[in-house]
C-alpha distance (Angstrom), angle and dihedral (degrees) to the residues before:
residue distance angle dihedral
X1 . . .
X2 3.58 . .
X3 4.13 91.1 .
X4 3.96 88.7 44.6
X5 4.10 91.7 56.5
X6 3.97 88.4 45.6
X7 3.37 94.1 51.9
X8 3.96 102.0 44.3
X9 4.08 99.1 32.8
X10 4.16 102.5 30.7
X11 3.48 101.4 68.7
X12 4.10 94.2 43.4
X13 4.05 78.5 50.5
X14 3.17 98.0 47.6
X15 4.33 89.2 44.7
X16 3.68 81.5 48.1
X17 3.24 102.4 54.1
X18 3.69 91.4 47.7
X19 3.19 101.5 52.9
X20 3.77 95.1 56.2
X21 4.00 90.7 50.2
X22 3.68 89.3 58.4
X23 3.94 90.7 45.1
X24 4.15 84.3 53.4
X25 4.02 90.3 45.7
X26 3.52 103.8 41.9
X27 3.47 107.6 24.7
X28 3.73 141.8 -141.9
X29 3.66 102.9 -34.4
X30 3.99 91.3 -164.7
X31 4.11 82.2 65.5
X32 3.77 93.0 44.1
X33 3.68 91.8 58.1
X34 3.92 96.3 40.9
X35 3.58 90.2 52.5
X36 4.40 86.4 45.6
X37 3.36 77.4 60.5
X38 3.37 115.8 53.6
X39 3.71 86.8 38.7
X40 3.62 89.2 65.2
X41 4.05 100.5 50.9
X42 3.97 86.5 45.1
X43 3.98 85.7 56.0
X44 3.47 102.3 53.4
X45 3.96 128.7 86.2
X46 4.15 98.1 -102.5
X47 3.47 88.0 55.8
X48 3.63 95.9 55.8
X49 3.61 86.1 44.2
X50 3.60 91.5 49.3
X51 4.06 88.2 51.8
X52 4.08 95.8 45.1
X53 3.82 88.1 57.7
X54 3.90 96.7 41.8
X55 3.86 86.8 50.0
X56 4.06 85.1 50.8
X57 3.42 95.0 48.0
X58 3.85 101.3 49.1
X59 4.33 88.9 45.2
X60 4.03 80.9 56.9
X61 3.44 94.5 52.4
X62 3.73 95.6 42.5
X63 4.02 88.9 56.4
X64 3.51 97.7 31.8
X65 4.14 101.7 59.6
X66 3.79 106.1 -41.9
X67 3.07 100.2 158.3
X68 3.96 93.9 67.0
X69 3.44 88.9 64.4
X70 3.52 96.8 49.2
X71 3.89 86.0 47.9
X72 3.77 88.8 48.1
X73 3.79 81.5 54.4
X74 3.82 104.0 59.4
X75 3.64 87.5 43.4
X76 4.15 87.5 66.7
């Protein structure tokens, strides 16, 4: 009985139990991909356009009245 359970349950075990080491070394490749992703649209020139004016905007609000949105803030 012993030699039966060895030979139908060991090697899905063993499968098993290599599969999951390669999920813990490697790591999620759904994640790797996403983060490929985003990676790539961060790297490319709209992006950095995208950022410049984002930057621009928040130093006009910060000189323009920033503290009203930092009141409107504390009122959330």
């Amino acid at each position: 009985m012993i030699i039966i359970a060895m030979t139908l349950y060991l090697p899905q075990h063993i499968a098993f139990l290599t599969n999951r080491a390669w999920f813990y070394y490697n790591g999620d490749e759904s994640v790797k991909l996403a983060s490929a992703g985003v990676n790539s649209v961060l790297d490319s020139a709209t992006s950095t356009v995208m950022v410049e004016k984002v930057k621009e905007t928040v130093a006009m609000a910060a000189n323009a009245g920033g503290s009203s949105i930092i009141g409107a803030a504390k009122e959330l």
